[in-house]
C-alpha positions as CSV (number, residue, x, y, z in Angstrom):
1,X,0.0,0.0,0.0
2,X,1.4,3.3,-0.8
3,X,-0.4,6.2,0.6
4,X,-0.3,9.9,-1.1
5,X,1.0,12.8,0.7
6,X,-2.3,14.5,1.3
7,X,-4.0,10.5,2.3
8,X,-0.9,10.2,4.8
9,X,-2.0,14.0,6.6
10,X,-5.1,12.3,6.1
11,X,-4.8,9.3,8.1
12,X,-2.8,11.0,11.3
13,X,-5.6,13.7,11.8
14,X,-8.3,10.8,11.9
15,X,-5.9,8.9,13.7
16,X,-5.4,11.9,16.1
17,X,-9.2,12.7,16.4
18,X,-10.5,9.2,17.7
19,X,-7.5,8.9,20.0
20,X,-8.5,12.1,21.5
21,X,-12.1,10.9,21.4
22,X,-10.7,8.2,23.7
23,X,-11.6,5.9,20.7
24,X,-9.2,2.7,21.1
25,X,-9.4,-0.7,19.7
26,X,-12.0,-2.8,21.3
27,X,-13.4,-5.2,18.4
28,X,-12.7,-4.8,15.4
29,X,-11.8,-1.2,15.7
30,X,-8.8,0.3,14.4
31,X,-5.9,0.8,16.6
32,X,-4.7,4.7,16.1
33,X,-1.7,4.5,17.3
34,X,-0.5,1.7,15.3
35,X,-2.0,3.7,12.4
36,X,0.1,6.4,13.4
37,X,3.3,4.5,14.2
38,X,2.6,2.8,10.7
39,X,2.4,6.4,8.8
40,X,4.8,8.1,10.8
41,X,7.5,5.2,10.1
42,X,6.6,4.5,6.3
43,X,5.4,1.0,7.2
44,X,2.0,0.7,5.3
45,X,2.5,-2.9,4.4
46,X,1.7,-3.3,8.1
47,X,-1.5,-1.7,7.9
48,X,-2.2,-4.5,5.0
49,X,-0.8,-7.3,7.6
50,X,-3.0,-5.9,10.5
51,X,-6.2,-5.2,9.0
52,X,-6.5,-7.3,6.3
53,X,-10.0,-7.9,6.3
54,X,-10.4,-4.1,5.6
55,X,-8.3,-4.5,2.3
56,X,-8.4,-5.5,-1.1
57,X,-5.7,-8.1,-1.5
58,X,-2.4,-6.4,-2.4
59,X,0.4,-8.8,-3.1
60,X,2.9,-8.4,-0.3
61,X,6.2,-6.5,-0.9
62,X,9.4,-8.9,-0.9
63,X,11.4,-8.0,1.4
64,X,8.8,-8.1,4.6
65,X,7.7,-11.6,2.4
66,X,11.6,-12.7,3.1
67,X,11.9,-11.4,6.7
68,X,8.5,-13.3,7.1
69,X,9.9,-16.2,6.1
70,X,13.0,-15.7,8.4
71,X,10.9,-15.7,11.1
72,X,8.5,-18.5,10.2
73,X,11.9,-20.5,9.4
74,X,13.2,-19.8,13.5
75,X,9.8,-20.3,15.0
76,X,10.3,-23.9,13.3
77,X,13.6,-24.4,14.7
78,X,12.7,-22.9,18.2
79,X,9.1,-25.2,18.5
80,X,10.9,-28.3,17.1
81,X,14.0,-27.9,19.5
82,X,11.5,-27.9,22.5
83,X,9.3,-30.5,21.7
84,X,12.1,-32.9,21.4
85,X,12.7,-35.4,24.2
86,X,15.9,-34.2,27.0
87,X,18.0,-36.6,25.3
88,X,17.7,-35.5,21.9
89,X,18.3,-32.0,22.9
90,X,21.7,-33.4,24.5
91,X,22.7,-34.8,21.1
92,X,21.6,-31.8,18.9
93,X,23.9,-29.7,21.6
94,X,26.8,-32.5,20.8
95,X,26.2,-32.1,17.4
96,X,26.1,-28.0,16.8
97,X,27.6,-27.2,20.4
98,X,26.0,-25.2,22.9
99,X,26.2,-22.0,21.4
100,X,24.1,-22.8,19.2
101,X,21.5,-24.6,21.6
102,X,18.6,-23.5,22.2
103,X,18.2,-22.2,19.0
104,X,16.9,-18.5,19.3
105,X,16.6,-16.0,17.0
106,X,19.3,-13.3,16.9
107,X,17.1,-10.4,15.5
108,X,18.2,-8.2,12.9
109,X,21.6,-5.9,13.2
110,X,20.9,-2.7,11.7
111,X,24.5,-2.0,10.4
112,X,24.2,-5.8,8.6
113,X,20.3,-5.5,8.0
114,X,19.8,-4.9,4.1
115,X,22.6,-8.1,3.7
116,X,19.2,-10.0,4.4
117,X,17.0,-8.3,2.5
């Protein structure tokens, strides 16, 4: 989703106007301060991701497809690692050494970040 200039404005005043109606998200109302966090930080896509039901499909843009992947990929590891019996997990560790064990997901670094994407 790419938002004009004038639709951006647009969105922070409503935004601003039902947060200061003490309008918050209860139901299927919209949250305006992740609206404004959204717009404010360029991030429309998650607008798309949030309130999808409010949306005609838009295919997703890549690179939040690839981190999405990334992220589905460690919650994989992370589940799979903790569902295994003790004694499994021993030999995984004796396999990839403990550093690596329990797998966890480092997050991004910012100075490495577009590397990934």
């Amino acid at each position: 989703m790419k938002l004009s200039n004038e639709q951006r404005l647009v969105v922070a005043m409503l935004a601003g106007i039902q947060r200061k109606l003490g309008i918050g998200e209860h139901d299927d109302e919209v949250d305006p301060d992740f609206v404004t966090e959204a717009i404010y930080h360029g991030q429309e896509w998650s607008l798309l991701e949030r309130y999808a039901g409010l949306f005609h499909s838009e295919p997703t843009p890549p690179h939040v497809a690839k981190v999405r992947m990334h992220i589905l990929m460690w919650s994989v590891l992370e589940e799979s690692y903790e569902a295994l019996p003790r004694a499994d997990q021993a030999r995984v560790m004796a396999q990839v050494g403990p550093s690596a064990c329990p797998p966890r997901f480092p997050g991004y670094d910012g100075r490495d970040e577009q590397l990934l994407l």
